[in-house]
C-alpha positions as a printed NumPy array, in Angstrom:
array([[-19.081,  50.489, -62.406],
       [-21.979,  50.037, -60.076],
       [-20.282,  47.202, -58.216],
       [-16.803,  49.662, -57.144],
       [-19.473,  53.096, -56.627],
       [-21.317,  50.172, -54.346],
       [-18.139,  49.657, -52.343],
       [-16.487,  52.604, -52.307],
       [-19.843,  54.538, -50.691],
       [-20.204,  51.649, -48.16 ],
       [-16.408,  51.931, -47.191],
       [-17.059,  55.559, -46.62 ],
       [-20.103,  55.258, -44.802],
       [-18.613,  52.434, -42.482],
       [-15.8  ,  55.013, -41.929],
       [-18.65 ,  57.718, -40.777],
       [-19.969,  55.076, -38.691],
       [-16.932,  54.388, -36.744],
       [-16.736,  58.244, -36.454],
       [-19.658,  58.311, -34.53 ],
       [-18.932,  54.928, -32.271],
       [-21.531,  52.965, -33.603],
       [-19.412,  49.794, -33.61 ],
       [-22.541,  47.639, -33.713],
       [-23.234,  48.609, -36.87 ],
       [-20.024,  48.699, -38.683],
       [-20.422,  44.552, -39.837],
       [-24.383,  44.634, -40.524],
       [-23.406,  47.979, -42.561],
       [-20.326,  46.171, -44.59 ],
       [-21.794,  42.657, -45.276],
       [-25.332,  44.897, -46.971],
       [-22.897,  46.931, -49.046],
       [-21.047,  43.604, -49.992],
       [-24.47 ,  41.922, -50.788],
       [-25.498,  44.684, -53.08 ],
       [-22.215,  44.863, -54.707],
       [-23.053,  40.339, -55.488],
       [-26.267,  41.83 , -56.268],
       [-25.114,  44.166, -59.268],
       [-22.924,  41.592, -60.449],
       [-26.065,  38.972, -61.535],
       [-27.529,  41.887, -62.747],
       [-24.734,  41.823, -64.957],
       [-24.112,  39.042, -66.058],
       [-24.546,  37.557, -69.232],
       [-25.397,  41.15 , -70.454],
       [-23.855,  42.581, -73.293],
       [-20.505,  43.474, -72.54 ],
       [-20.215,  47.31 , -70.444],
       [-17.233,  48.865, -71.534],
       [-16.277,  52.303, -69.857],
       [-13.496,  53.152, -72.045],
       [-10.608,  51.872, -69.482],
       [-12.733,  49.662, -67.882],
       [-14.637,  46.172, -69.257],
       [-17.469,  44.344, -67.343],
       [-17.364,  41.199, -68.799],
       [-18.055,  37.64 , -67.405],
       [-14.367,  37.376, -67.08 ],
       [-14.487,  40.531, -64.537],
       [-17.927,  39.727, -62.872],
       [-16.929,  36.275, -62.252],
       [-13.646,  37.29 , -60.756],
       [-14.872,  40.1  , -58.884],
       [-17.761,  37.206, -57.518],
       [-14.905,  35.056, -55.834],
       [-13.298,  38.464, -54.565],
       [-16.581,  39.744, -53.392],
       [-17.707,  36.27 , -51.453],
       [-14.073,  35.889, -49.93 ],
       [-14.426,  39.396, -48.673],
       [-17.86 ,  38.802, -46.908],
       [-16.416,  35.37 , -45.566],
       [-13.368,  37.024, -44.04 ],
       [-15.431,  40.26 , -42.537],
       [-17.458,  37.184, -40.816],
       [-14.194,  36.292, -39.35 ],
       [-14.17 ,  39.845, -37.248],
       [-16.736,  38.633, -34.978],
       [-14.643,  38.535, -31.141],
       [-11.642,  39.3  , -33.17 ],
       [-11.038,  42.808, -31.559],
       [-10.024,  43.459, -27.861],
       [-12.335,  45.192, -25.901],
       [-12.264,  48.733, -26.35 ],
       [-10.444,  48.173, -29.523],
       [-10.931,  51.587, -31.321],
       [ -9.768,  51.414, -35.237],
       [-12.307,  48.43 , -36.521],
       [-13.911,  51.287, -38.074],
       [-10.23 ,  51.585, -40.092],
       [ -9.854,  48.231, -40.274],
       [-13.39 ,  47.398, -42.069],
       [-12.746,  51.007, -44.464],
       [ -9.375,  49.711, -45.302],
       [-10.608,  46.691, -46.717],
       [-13.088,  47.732, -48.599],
       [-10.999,  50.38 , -49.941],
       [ -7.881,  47.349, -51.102],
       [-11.365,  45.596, -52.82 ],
       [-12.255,  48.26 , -54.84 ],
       [ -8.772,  48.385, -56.361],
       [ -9.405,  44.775, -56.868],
       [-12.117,  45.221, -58.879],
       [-10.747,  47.87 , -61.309],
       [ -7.705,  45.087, -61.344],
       [ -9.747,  42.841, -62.924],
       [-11.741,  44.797, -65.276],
       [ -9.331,  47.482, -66.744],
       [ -9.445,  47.483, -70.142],
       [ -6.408,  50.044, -70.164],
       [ -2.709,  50.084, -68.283],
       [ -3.116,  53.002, -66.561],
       [ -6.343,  51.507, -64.674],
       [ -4.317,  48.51 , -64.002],
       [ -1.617,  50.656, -62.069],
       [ -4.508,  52.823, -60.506],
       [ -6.222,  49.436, -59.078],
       [ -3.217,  48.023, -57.911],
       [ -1.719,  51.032, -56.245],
       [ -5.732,  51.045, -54.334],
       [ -5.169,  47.786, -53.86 ],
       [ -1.636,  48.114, -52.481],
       [ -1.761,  51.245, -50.183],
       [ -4.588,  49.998, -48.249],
       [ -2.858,  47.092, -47.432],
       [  0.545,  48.511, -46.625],
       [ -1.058,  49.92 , -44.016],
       [ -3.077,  46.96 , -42.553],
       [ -0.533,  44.83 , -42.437],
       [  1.044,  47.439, -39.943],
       [ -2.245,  48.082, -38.308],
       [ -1.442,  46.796, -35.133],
       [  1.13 ,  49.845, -34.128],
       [  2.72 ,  48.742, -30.836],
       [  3.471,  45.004, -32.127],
       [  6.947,  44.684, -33.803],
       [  6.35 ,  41.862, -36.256],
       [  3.178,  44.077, -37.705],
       [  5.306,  47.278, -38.103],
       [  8.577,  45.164, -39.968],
       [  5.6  ,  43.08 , -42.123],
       [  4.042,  46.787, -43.568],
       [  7.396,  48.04 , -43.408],
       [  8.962,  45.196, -45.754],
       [  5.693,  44.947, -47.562],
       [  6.085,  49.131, -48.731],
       [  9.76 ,  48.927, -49.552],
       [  9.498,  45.901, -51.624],
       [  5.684,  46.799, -52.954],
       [  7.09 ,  50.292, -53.844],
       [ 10.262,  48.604, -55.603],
       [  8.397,  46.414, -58.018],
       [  5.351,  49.185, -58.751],
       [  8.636,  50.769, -60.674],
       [  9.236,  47.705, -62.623],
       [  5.886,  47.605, -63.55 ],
       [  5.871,  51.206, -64.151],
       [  8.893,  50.988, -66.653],
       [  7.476,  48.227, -68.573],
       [  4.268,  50.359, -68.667],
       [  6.53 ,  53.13 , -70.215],
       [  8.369,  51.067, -72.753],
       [  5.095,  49.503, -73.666],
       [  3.652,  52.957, -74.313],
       [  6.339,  54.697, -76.132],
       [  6.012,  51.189, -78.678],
       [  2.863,  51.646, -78.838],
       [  1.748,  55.301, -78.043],
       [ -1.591,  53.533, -76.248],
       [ -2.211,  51.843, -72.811],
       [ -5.12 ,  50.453, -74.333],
       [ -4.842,  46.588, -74.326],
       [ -7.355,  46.22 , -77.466],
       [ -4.943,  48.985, -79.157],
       [ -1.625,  47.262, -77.873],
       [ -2.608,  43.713, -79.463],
       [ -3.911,  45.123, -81.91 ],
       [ -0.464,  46.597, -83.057],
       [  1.129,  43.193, -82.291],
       [ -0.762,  41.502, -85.127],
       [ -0.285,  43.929, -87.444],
       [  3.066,  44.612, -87.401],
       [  4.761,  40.821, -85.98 ],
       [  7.81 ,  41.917, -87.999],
       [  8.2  ,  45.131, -86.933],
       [  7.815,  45.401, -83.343],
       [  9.366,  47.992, -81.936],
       [ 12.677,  46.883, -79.428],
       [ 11.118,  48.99 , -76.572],
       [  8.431,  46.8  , -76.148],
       [ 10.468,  43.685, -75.405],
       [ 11.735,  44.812, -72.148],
       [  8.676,  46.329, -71.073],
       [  6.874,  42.816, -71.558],
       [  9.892,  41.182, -69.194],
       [  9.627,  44.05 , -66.733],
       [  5.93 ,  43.799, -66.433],
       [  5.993,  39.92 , -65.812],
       [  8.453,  40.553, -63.307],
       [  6.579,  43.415, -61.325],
       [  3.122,  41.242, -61.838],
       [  5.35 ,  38.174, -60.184],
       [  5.643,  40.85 , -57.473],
       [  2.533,  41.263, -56.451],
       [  1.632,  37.239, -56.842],
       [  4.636,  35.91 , -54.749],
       [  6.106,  34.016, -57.374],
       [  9.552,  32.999, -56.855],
       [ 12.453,  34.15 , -56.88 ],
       [ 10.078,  37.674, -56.29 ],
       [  8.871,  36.177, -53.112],
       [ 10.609,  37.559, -50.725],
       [  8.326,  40.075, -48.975],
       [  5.595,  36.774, -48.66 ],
       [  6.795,  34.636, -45.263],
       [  7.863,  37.79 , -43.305],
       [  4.546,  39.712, -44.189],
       [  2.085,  37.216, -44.   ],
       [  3.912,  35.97 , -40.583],
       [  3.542,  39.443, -39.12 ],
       [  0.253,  41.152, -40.419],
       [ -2.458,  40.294, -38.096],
       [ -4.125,  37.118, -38.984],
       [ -7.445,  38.431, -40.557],
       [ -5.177,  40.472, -43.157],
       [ -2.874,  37.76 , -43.844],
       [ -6.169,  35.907, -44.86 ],
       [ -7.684,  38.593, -47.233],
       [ -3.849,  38.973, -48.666],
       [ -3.09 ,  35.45 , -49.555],
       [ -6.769,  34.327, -51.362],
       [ -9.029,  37.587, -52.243],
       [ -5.677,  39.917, -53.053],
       [ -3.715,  36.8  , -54.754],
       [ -6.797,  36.221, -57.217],
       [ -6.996,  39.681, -58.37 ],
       [ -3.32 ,  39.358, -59.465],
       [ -4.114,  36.399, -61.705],
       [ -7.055,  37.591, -62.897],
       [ -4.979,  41.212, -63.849],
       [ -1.661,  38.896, -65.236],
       [ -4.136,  36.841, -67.032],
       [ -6.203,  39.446, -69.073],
       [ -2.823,  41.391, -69.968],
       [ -0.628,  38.426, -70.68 ],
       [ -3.561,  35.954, -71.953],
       [ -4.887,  39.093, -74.364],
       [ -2.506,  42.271, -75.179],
       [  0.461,  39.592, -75.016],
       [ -0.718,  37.089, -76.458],
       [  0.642,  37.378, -79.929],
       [  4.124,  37.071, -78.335],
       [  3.642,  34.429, -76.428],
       [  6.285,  32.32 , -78.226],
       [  8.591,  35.808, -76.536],
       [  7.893,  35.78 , -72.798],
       [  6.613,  31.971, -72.121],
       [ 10.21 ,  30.487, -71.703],
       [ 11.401,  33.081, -69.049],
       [  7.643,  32.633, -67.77 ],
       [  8.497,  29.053, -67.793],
       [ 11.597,  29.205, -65.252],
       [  9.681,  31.224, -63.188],
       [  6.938,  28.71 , -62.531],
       [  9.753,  25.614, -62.136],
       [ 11.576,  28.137, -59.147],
       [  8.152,  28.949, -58.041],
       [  6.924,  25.288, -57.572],
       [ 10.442,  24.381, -55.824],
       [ 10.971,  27.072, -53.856],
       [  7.486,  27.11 , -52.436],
       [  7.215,  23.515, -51.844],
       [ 10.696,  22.842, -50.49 ],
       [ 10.42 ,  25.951, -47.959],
       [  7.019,  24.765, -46.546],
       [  8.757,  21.213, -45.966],
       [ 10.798,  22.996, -43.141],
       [  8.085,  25.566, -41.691],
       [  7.067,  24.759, -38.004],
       [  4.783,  27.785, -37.748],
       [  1.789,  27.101, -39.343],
       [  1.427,  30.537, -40.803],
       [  4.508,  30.906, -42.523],
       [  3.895,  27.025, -43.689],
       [  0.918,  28.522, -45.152],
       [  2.827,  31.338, -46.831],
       [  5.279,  29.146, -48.156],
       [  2.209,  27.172, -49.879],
       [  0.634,  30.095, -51.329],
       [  3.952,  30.391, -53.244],
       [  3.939,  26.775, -54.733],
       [  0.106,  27.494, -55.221],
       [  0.998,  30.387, -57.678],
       [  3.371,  28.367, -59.424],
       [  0.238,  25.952, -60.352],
       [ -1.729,  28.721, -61.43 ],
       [  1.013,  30.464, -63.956],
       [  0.393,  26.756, -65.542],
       [ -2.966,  28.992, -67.504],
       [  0.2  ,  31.321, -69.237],
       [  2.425,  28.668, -69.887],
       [  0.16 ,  27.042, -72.859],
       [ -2.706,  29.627, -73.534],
       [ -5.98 ,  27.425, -74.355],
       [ -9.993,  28.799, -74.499],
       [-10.232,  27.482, -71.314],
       [ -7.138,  29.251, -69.362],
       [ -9.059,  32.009, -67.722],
       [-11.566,  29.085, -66.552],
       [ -8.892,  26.836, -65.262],
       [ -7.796,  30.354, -63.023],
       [-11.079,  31.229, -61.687],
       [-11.898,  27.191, -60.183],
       [ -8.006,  26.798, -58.743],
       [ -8.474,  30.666, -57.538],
       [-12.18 ,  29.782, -55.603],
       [-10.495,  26.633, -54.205],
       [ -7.42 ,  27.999, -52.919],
       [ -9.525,  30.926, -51.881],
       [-12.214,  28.841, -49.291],
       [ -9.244,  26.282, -48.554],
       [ -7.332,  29.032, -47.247],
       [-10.505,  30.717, -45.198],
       [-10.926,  27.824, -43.169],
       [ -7.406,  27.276, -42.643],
       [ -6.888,  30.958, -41.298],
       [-10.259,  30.885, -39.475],
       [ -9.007,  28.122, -37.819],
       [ -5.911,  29.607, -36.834],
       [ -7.045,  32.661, -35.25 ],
       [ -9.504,  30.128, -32.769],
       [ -6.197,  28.123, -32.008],
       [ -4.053,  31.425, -31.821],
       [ -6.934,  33.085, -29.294],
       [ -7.133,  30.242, -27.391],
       [ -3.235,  28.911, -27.243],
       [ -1.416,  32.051, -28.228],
       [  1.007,  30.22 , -30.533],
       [  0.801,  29.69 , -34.295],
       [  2.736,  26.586, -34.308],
       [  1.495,  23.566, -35.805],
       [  2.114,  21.572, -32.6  ],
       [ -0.511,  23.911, -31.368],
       [ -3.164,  22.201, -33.403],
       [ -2.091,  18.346, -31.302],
       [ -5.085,  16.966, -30.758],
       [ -7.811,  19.671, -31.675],
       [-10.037,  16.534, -33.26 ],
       [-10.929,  15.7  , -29.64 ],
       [-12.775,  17.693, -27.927],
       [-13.477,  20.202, -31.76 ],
       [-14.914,  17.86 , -34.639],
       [-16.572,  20.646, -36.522],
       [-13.442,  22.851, -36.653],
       [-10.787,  19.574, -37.116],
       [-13.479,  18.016, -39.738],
       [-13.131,  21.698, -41.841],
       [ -9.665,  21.719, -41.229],
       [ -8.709,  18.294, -42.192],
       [-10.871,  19.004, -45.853],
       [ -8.685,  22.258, -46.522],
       [ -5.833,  20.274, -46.219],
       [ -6.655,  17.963, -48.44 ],
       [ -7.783,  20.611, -51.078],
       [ -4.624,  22.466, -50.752],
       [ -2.66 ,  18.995, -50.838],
       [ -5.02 ,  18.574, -54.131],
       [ -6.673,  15.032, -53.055],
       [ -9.594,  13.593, -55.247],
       [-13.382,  14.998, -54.523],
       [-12.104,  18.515, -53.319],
       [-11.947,  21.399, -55.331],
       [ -8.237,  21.597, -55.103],
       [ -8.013,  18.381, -57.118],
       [-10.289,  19.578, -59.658],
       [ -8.046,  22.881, -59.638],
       [ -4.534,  21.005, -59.961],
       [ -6.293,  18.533, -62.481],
       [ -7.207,  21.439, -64.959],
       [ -3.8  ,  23.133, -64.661],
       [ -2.231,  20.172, -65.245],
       [ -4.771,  19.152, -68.178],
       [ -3.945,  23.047, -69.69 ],
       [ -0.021,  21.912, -70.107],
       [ -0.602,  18.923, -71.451],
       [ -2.298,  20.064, -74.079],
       [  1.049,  21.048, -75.454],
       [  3.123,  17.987, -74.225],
       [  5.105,  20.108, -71.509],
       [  5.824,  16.704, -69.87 ],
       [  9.01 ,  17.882, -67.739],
       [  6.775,  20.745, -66.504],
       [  4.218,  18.579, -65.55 ],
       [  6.933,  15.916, -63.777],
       [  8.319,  18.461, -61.836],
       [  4.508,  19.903, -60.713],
       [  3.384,  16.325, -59.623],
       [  7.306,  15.634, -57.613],
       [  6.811,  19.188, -56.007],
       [  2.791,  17.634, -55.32 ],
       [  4.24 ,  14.731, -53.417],
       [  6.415,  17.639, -51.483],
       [  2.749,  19.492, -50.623],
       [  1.405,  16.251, -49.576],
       [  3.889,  16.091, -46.135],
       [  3.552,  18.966, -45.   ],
       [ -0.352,  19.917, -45.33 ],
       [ -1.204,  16.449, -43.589],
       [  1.092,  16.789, -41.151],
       [ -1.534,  19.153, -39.904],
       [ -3.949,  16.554, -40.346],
       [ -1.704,  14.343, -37.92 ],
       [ -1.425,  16.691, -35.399],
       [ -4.896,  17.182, -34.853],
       [ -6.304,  13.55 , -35.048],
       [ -3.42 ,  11.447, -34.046],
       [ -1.044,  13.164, -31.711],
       [ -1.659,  14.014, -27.915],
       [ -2.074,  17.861, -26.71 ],
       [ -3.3  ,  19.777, -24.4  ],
       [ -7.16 ,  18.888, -25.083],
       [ -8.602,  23.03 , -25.533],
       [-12.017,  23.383, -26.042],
       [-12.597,  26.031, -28.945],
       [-14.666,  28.677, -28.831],
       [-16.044,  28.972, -32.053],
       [-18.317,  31.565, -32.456],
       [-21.76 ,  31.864, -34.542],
       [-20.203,  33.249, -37.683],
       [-16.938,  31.572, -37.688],
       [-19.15 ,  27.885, -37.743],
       [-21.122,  29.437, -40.898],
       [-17.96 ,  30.163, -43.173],
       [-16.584,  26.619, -42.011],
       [-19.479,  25.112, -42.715],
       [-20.369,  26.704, -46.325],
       [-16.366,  26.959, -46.915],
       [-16.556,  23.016, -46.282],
       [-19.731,  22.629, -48.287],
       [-18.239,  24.817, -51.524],
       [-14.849,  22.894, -51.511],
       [-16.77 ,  19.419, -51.604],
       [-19.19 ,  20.625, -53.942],
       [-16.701,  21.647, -56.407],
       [-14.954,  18.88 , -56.212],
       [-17.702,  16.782, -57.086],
       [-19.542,  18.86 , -59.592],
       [-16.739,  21.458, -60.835],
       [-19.26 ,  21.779, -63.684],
       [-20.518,  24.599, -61.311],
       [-18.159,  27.239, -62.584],
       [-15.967,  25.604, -64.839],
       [-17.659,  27.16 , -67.752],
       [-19.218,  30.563, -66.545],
       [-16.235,  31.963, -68.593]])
């Protein structure tokens, strides 16, 4: 609880801050309240087990709220020369964030349904409204617009299942809810069927798996780039980490129920997200596209439930998560300097930029899942976790849709070492080099000693 009081009072204090003009202080301010936060949670850990009724600190929330907490700092790094001159809602910006991270952490600790829907609404409201941030640009008011209609739509799904759960049950406690699924397997009431389907299908929602992805390209496109980063790594673990302790604990006992329809979702997911990205010529919506595919791998940790699921979630989530920082670090220096978002833009960057190119070329590879980067380790486990129940066709169509991922994330890597461009000199400022540099050093390290936090669960 200290880690979202933490936040919450530094988001609010930021907020006074910006009240007052004292833009100086508004990143020194956010990154102590963020260290604190990392603070409380190795104070933490290993501890016994804080429950708060509707709320659980365990290692599986600490070391989920970790990777949320270190992607946050790395992306408020990413502010530095971000804003025009003059620019006067940073203050909002910076609030709004910190704000969409405290409903992250109650997503990944709540111990009842109600804090789930509480978390994610935090969660969801702040970020309606970043991704529309930038009022006079078109593409950011259609991307919050699209995001609210179709984040509102699927909060109802979730809501109904919620309801259907409930009235089985009368609880929203998850302990309570499996609880009553063991001890009465014959007698389950037939409310709580649908409300399992319509909860997997609002929780697919807020994850961008297909054929619920719809809202993903056009928002992630149009939000301004520092958004689209938190969205698609710090916002897209917290929905695992939520999907997982519902459908990897309350569920559970029905697995045998929802896995099949789970099951299609994660072969559409896979194709769709793959096949899209083939096409993309905008490196941000090529990205989007990915993050689609990517949650197909991770629904792998549902498909066959094993002690090690939640483990298998938390490496893939920290190596999408610093994979994805560089790459959108990276893309707001080309996008500042060019103006375009294209992948042509990056032609020749390894020229005259080795430090940025080098970082690049390594998130590529992790996303593409080659050997010694964390994204191998993460695609190795996932695959590992189906196999453990022979799902070969699953895993056939996972390494095909692979070979897919390969083209298009070094295609990248061809542009920037082995095609001609306009040689631009980046800019790179102070903090943008440190989150390449320790983003580059984490994904290596990982992927050479995964050992690291494979087993902190």
């Amino acid at each position: 609880m200290n880690i979202i009081i933490t936040i919450a009072v530094t988001a609010f204090i930021v907020l006074y801050a910006g009240l007052f003009k004292a833009k100086k202080a508004l990143l020194p301010l956010t990154l102590i309240g963020l260290i604190v936060a990392l603070g409380f949670v190795g104070m933490s850990w290993n501890n016994n087990i804080v429950s708060y009724g509707m709320m659980k600190m365990d290692n599986f929330a600490l070391a989920f709220s970790t990777i949320s907490i270190i992607g946050t700092f790395f992306i408020f790094l990413l502010t530095q020369r971000y804003f025009a001159e003059g620019s006067d809602n940073v203050a909002e910006y910076f609030t709004l964030i910190l704000f969409s991270l405290c409903g992250i952490i109650i997503m990944v600790s709540y111990e009842n349904m109600s804090m789930l829907f509480i978390g994610l609404e935090i969660m969801s409201v702040s970020l309606y409204i970043l991704a529309g941030i930038r009022k006079l640009n078109f593409a950011s008011n259609e991307a919050s617009l699209k995001y609210f209609l179709m984040g509102a739509f699927s909060t109802g799904f979730l809501l109904l299942g919620i309801t259907l759960i409930y009235g089985a049950t009368g609880s929203f406690s998850i302990s309570v809810i499996q609880d009553y699924l063991v001890n009465n397997v014959k007698s389950i009431s037939p409310l709580f069927y649908p409300g399992v389907i319509l909860m997997m299908i609002g929780l697919c929602f807020k994850v961008g798996a297909a054929p619920f992805h719809f809202w993903t390209p056009d928002v992630y496109e149009g939000s301004p780039s520092l958004i689209t980063a938190f969205m698609s790594t710090v916002v897209k673990t917290a929905g695992f980490a939520a999907f997982l302790r519902l459908f990897a604990g309350a569920f559970e006992p029905l697995h045998d129920f929802w896995m099949p329809a789970l099951m299609v979702i994660v072969i559409i997911t896979l194709c769709v997200g793959n096949i899209t990205a083939l096409f993309q010529k905008n490196f941000k919506r090529m990205l989007a596209y990915s993050s689609i595919s990517h949650a197909g791998y991770m629904l792998f940790s549902l498909i066959v439930l094993t002690a090690n699921s939640a483990s298998n979630v938390l490496v893939y989530a920290a190596a999408y998560t610093f994979a994805s920082i560089i790459a959108f670090a990276v893309l707001i220096l080309v996008k500042q300097k060019t103006g375009g978002d294209s992948i042509d833009s990056f032609n020749g960057l390894g020229k005259k930029n080795p430090l940025v190119a080098i970082a690049l070329t390594v998130a590529m590879l992790s996303l593409a899942g080659i050997p010694l980067t964390a994204g191998f380790i993460g695609k190795y486990v996932m695959f590992l976790n189906v196999m453990e129940n022979y799902q070969v066709t699953l895993v056939v169509i996972a390494i095909l849709n692979a070979l897919i991922g390969f083209y298009y994330y070094f295609k990248v890597v061809v542009a920037m070492w082995f095609k001609d461009g306009e040689e631009i000199v980046l800019d790179a400022p102070f903090q943008y080099k440190i989150v390449l540099v320790l983003s580059l050093i984490v994904t290596l390290l990982l992927g050479v000693y995964p050992s690291l936090i494979l087993n902190l669960i």
